[in-house]
C-alpha positions in Angstrom: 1.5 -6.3 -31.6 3.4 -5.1 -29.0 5.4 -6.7 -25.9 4.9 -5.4 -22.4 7.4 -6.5 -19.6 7.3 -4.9 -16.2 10.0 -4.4 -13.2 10.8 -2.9 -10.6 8.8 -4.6 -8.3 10.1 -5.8 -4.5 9.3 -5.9 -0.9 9.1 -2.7 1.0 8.4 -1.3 4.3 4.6 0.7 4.7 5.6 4.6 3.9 7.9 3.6 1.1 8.4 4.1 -2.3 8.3 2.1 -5.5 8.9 3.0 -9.4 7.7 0.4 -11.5 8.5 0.2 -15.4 7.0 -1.3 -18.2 9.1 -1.8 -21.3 7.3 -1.8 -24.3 8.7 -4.1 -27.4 7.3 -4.9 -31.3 5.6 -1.8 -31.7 6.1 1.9 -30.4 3.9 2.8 -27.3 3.0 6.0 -29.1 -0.5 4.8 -30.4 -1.3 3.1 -27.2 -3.4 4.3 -24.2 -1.7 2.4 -21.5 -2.9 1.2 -17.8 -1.7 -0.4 -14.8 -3.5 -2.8 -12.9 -2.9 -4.9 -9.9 -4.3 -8.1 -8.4 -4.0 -9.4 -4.4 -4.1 -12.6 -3.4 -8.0 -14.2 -3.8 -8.8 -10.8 -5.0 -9.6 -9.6 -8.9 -7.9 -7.5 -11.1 -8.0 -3.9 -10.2 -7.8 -0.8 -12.1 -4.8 1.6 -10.6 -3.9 4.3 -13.0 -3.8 4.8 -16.6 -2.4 7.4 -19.1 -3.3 8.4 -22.6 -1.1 8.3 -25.8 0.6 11.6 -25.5 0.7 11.4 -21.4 -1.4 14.7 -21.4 -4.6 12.9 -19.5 -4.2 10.4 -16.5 -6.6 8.5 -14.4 -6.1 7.5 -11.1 -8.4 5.2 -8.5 -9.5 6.6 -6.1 -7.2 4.4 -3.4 -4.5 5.6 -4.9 -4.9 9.3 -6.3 -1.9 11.6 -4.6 0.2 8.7 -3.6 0.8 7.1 -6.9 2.1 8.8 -10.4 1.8 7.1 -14.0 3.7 8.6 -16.8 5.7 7.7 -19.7 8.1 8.2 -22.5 7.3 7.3 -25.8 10.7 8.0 -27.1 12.0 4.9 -24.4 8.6 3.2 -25.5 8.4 3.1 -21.4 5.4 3.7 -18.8 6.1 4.4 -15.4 4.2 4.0 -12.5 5.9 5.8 -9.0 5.0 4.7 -5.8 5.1 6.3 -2.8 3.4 6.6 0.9 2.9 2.5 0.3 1.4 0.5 2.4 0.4 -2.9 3.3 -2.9 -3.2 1.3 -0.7 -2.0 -1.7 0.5 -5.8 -1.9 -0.5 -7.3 -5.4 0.9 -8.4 -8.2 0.9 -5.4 -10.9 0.6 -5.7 -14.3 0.7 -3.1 -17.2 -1.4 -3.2 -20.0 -2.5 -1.5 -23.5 -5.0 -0.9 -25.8 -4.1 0.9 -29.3 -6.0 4.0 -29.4 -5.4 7.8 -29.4 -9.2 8.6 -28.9 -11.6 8.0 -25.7 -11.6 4.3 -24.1 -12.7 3.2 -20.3 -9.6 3.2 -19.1 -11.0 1.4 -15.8 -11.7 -1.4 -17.8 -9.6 -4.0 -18.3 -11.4 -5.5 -21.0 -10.3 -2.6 -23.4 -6.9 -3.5 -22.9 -5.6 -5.9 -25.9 -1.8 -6.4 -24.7 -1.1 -7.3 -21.2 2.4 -8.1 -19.5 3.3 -11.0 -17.0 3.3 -8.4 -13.9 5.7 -7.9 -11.1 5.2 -8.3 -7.2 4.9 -5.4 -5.0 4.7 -6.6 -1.1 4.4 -3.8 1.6 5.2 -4.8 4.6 3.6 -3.0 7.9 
């Protein structure tokens, strides 16, 4: 199965940007459907973004739809997730995940994801 580590994370100011990467090892990404998720303090997991195999459909929540980009590139078995116009409720730890499949899934789930990697701190300050 495959191996997901994340980076990228750090502290930045509110109005700044962030790209975050997760690395994929074990198997290629290009059967996957991959998401990025992202948990605060006392808070649960949240859905953030997530892209299909090919990167031809992506999904966004709604806190985050024009700020923040997900892509990826199969032949660096990488996802990205670009940040930008952060700000302090941003803060979380964020975590990529996958699920093997190049048909539909419920991408805001994150019980459909199978593989998930040990996430990477993101604090915005104000």
């Amino acid at each position: 199965q495959v191996q997901l580590v994340e980076s990228g994370g750090g502290l930045v100011q509110a109005g700044g940007s962030l790209r975050l990467s997760c690395a994929a090892s074990g198997r290629t990404l290009s059967s996957y459907a991959m998401g990025w998720f992202r948990q605060a303090p006392g808070k649960e997991r949240e859905f953030v973004t997530a892209i299909n195999w090919s990167g031809g459909s992506t999904y966004y929540a709604d806190s985050v739809k024009g700020r923040f980009t997900i892509s990826r590139d199969n032949a660096k078995n990488t996802v990205y997730l670009q940040m930008d116009s952060l700000q302090p409720d941003d803060t979380a730890v964020y975590y990529c995940a996958a699920t093997l499949t190049r048909s539909r899934w419920d991408w805001r789930d994150r019980n459909e994801y199978r593989q998930w990697g040990q996430g990477t701190q993101v604090t915005v300050s104000s």
